[in-house]
TIKOL-437700 format. One record per residue: residue in three letters; x, y, z of N, C-alpha, C in turn. Coordinates in steps of 0.02 Angstrom, whole numbers, padded with zeros to 5 digits, always signed. Layout:
<pts>
ALAXYZXYZXYZ
...
</pts>
This chain:
<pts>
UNK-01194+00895-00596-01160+00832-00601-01200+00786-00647
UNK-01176+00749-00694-01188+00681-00727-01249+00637-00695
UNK-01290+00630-00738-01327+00560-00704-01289+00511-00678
UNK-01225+00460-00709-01201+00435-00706-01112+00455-00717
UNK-01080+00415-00681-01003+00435-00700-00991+00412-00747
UNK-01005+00383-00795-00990+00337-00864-01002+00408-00914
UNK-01059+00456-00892-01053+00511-00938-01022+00585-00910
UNK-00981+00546-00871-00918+00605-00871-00881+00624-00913
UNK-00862+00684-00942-00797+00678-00998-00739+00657-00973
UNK-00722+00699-00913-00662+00697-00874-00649+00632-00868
UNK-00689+00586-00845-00690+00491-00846-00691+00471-00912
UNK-00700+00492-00967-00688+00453-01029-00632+00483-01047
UNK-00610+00532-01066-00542+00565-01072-00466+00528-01042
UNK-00483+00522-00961-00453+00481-00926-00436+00395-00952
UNK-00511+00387-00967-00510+00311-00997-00467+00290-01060
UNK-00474+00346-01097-00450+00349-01182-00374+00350-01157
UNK-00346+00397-01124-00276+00363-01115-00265+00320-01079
UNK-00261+00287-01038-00268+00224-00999-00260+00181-01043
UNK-00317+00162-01092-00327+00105-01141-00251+00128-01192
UNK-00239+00195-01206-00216+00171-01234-00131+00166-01228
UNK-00124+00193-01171-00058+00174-01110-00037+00110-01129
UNK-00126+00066-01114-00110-00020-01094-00089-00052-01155
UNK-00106-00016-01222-00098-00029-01294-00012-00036-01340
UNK+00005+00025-01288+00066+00021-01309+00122-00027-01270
UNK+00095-00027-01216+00162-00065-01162+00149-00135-01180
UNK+00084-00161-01228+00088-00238-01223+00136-00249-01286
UNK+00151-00202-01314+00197-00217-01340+00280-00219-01364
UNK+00300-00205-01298+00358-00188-01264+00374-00268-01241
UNK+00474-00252-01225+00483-00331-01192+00485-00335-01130
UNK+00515-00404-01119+00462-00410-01033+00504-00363-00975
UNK+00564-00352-00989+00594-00302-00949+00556-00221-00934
UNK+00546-00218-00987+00514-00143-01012+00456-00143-00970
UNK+00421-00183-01009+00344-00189-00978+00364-00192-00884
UNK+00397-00240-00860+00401-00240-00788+00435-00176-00765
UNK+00460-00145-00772+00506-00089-00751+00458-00027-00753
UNK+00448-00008-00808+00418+00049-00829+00329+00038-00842
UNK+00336-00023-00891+00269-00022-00909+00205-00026-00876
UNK+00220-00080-00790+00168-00096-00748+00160-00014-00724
UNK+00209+00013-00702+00221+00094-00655+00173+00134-00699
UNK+00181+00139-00768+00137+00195-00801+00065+00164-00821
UNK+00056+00119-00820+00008+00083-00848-00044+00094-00781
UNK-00018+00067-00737-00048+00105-00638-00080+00160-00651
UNK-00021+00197-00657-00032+00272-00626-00103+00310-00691
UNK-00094+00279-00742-00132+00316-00803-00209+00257-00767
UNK-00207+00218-00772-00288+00175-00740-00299+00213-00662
UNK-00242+00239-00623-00271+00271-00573-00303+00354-00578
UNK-00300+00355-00620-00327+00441-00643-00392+00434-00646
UNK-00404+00396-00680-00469+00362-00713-00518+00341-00633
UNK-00483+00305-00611-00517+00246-00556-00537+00314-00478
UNK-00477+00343-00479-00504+00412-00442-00559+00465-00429
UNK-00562+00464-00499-00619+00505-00517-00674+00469-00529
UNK-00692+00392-00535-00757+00346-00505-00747+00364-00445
UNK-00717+00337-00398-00730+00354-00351-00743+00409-00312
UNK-00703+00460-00329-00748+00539-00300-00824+00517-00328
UNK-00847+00503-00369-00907+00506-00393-00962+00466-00359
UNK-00930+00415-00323-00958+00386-00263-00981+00404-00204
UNK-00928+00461-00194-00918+00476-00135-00973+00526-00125
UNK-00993+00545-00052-01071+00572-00047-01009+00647-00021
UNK-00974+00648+00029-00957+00703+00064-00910+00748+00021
UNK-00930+00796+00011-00887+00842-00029-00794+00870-00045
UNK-00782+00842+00047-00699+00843+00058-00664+00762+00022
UNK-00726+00725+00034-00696+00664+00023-00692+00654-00058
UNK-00763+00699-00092-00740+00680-00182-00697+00740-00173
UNK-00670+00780-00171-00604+00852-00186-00549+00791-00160
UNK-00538+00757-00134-00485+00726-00113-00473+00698-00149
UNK-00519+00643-00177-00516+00574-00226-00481+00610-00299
UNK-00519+00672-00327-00505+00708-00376-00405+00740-00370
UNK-00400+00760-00294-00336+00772-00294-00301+00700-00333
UNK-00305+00645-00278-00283+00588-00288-00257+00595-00366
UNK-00324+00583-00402-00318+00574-00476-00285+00649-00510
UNK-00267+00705-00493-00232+00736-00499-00154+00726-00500
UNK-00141+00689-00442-00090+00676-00440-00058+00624-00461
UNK-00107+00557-00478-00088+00492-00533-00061+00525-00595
UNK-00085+00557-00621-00108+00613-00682-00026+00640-00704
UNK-00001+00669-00626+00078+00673-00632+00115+00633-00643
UNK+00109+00590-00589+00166+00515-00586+00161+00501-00675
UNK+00087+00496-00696+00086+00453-00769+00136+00500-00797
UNK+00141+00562-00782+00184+00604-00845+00259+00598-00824
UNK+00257+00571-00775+00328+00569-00747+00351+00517-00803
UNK+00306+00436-00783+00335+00386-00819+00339+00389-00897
UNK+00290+00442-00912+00299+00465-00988+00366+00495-01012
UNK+00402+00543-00966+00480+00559-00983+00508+00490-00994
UNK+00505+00460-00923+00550+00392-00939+00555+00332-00993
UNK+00483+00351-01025+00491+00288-01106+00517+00332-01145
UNK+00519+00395-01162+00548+00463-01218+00610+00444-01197
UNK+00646+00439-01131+00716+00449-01106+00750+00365-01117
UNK+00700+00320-01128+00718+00263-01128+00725+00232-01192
UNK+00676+00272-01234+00657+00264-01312+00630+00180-01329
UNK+00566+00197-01267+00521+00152-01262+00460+00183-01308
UNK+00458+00235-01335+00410+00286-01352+00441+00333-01406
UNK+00404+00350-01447+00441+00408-01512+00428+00471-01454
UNK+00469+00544-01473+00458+00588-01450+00402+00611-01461
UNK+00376+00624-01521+00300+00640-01534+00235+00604-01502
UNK+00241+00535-01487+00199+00507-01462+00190+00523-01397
UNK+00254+00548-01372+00272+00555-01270+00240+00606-01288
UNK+00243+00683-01324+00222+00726-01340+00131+00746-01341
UNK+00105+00677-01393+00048+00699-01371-00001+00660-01327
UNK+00042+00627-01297-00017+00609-01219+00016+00672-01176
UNK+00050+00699-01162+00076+00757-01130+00018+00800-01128
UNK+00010+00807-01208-00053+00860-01213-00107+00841-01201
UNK-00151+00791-01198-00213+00730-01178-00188+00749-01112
UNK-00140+00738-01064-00148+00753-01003-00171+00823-00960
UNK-00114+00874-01005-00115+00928-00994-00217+00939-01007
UNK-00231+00950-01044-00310+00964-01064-00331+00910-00994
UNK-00333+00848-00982-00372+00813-00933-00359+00839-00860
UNK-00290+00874-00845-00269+00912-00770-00315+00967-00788
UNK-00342+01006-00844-00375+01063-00847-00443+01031-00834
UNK-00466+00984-00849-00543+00964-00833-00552+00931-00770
UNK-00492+00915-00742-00494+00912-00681-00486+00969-00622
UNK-00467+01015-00628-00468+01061-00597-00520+01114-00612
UNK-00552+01098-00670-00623+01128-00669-00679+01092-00630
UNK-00665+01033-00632-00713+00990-00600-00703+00992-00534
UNK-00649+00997-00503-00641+01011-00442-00675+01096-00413
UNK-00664+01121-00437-00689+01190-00433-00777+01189-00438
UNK-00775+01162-00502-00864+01167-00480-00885+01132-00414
UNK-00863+01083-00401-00895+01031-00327-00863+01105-00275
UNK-00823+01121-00270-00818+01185-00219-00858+01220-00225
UNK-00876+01260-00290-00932+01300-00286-00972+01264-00278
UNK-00992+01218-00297-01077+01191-00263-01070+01185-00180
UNK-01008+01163-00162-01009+01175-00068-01008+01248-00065
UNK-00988+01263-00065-00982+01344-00060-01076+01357-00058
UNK-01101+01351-00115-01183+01369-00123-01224+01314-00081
UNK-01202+01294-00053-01239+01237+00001-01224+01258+00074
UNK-01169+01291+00088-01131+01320+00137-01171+01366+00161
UNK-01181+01421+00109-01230+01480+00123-01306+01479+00153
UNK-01327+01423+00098-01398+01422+00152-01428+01408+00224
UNK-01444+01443+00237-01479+01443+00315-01497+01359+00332
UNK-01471+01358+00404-01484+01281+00398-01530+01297+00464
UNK-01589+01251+00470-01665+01254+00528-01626+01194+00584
UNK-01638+01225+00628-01592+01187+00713-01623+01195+00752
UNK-01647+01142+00796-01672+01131+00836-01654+01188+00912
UNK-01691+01201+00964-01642+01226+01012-01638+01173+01049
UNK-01558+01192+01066-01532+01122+01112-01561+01102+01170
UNK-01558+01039+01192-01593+01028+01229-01575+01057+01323
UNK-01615+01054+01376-01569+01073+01433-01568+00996+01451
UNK-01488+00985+01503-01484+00923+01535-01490+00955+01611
UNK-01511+00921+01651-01501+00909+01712-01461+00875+01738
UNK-01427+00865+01807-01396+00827+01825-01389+00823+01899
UNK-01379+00767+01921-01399+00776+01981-01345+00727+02035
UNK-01356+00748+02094-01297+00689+02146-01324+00653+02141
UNK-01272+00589+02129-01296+00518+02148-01296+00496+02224
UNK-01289+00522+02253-01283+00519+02335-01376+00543+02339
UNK-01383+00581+02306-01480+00606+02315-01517+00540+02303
UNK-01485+00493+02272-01536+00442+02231-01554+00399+02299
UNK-01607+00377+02300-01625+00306+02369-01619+00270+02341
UNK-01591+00222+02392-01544+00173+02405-01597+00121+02422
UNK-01643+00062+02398-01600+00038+02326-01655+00072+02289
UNK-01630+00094+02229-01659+00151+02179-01716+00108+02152
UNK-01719+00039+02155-01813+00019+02154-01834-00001+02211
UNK-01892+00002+02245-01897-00061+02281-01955-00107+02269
UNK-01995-00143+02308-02020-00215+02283-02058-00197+02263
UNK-02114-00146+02269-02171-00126+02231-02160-00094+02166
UNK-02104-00056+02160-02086-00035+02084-02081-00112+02052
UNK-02039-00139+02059-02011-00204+02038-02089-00264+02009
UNK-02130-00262+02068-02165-00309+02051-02222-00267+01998
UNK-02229-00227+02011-02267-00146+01938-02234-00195+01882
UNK-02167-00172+01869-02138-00177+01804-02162-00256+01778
UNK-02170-00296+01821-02161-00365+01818-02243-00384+01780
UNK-02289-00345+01804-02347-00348+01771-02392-00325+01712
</pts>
């Protein structure tokens, strides 16, 4: 893993469309932009924002999750990508090649997901050192005397 998530590819890749998602919808009208433009503009900054956060995350189910997450923003964005081609908010070629920017970023995401499995997977295997458990006792409370201090314990503690 990255020193930092800033030198992720998968997080700059993500970023590069995002920015430039936000590039095109500002210049759309205000219908457009509210309808379509906030929905894809979301879903393409949540791809991105997903995969910080797996990167945060310490427990291994919890970054594979975050990564799903952003897997699945990843869709929705391509969803709302038909809808500017279908709306002719967008040239076909342009819907075309963030399609492919996505397609390549679901592939670096699902590599990235895969390596954090194999690294659980190789963390899984090693022998882990355990204590032996401890024994409890237990006992009737009917055995205990009644009253379970008396004045000489009491005035002990007191000194």
């Amino acid at each position: 893993m990255s020193a930092t998530f800033e030198d992720l590819r998968v997080l700059k890749a993500a970023e590069d469309v995002a920015d430039s998602v936000w590039k095109i919808v500002l210049r759309w009208d205000e219908f457009a932009k509210d309808v379509v433009g906030k929905q894809i503009t979301r879903s393409a900054d949540s791809v991105g924002a997903n995969i910080a956060e797996s990167f945060g995350r310490f427990n291994f189910g919890e970054k594979l999750q975050f990564l799903y997450y952003s897997r699945g923003s990843l869709f929705e964005t391509k969803y709302w990508l038909n809808r500017t081609k279908a709306r002719d908010l967008m040239k076909p070629d342009e819907v075309e090649e963030y399609v492919k920017k996505l397609t390549d970023l679901a592939r670096q995401l699902n590599t990235f997901a895969g390596g954090l499995k194999a690294v659980r997977a190789e963390q899984k295997s090693k022998p882990v050192v355990r204590e032996e458990q401890a024994e409890y006792l237990t006992i009737n409370l009917d055995d205990l005397p009644d009253p379970l201090f008396n004045v000489d314990d009491l005035n002990w503690l007191s000194s």
